[in-house]
C-alpha positions as CSV (number, residue, x, y, z in Angstrom):
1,X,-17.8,0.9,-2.0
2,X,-16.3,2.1,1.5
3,X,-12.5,4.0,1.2
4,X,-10.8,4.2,4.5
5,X,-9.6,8.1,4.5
6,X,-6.2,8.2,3.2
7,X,-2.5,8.5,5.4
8,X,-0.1,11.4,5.0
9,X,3.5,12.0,5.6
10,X,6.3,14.6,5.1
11,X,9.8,13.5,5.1
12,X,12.7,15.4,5.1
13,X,15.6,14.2,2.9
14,X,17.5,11.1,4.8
15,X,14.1,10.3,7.0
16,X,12.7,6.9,6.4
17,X,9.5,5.8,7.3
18,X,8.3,1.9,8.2
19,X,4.3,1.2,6.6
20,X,2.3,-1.8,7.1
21,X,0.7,-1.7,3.4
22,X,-2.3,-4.3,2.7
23,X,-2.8,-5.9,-0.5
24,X,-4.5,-3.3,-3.0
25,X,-3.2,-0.5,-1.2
26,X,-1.5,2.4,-3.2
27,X,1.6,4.6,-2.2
28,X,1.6,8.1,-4.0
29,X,4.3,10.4,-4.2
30,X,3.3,13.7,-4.0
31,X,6.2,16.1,-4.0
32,X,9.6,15.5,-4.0
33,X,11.8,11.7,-4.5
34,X,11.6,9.1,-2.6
35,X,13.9,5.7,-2.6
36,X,11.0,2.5,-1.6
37,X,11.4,-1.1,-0.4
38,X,8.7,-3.1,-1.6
39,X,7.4,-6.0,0.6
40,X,9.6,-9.2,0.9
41,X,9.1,-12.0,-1.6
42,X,10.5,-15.4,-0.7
43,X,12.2,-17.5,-3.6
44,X,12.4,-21.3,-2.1
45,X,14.1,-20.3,1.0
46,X,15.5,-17.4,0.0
47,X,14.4,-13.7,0.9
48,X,14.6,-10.6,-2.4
49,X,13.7,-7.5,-1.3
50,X,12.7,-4.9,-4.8
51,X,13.7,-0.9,-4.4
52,X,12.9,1.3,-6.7
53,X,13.4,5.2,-6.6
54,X,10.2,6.9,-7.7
55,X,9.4,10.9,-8.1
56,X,6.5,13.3,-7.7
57,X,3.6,12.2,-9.4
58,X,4.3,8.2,-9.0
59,X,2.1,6.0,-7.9
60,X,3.0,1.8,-7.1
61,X,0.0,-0.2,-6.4
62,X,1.3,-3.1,-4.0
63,X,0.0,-6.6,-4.5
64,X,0.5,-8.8,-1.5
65,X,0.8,-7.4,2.2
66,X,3.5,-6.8,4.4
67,X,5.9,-4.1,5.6
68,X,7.8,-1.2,2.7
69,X,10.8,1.0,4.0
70,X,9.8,4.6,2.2
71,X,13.3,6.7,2.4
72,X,13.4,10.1,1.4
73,X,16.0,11.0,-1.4
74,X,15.3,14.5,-1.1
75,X,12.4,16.4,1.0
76,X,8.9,14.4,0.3
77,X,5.2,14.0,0.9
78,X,3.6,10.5,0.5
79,X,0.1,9.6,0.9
80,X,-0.7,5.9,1.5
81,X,-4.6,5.0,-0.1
82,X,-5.7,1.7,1.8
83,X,-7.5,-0.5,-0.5
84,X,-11.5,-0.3,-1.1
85,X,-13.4,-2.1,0.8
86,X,-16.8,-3.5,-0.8
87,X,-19.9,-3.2,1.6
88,X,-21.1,-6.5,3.0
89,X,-23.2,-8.4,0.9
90,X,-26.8,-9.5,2.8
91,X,-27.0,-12.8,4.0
92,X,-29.7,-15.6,2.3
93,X,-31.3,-18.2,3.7
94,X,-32.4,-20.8,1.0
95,X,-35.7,-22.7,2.2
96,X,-37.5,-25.3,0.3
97,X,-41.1,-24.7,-0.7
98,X,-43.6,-27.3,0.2
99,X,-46.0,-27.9,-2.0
């Protein structure tokens, strides 16, 4: 398997930061507490938006795409681990035998 090299950031309490995440993509916490928006879900035409405040050590896995406010609660450091990416697989060509 190929792992894009993972993203770093420090934030100082108050400072938000704007991520496009991809689907399998993990955000980790690594020091400090940090408020996050998770990625819009639509509810028949209506838009929810989840938060949750996680800590050092956390870790939230993301399941669809799309675009997560990180905020800083106090001063942090996140790291943002794209999803793995499998190697292509080689192309066959079928042929019929004649006999």
């Amino acid at each position: 398997m190929n792992t894009p090299s993972p993203q770093r950031w420090r934030l100082a309490a108050g400072q938000s930061a704007h991520l496009s995440v991809t689907a399998g993509s993990r955000l980790l916490v690594q020091s400090g507490r940090v408020r996050l928006d998770w990625p819009v879900e639509w509810m028949g035409e209506v838009a929810m938006r989840h938060s949750t405040d996680s800590g050092e050590g956390l870790a939230g896995c993301f399941e669809r795409g799309g675009w997560v406010a990180v905020e800083a609660v106090t001063d942090a450091e996140i790291c943002l681990q794209p999803r793995e990416t499998r190697p292509a697989l080689a192309q066959w060509t079928l042929r019929k035998v004649q006999a």
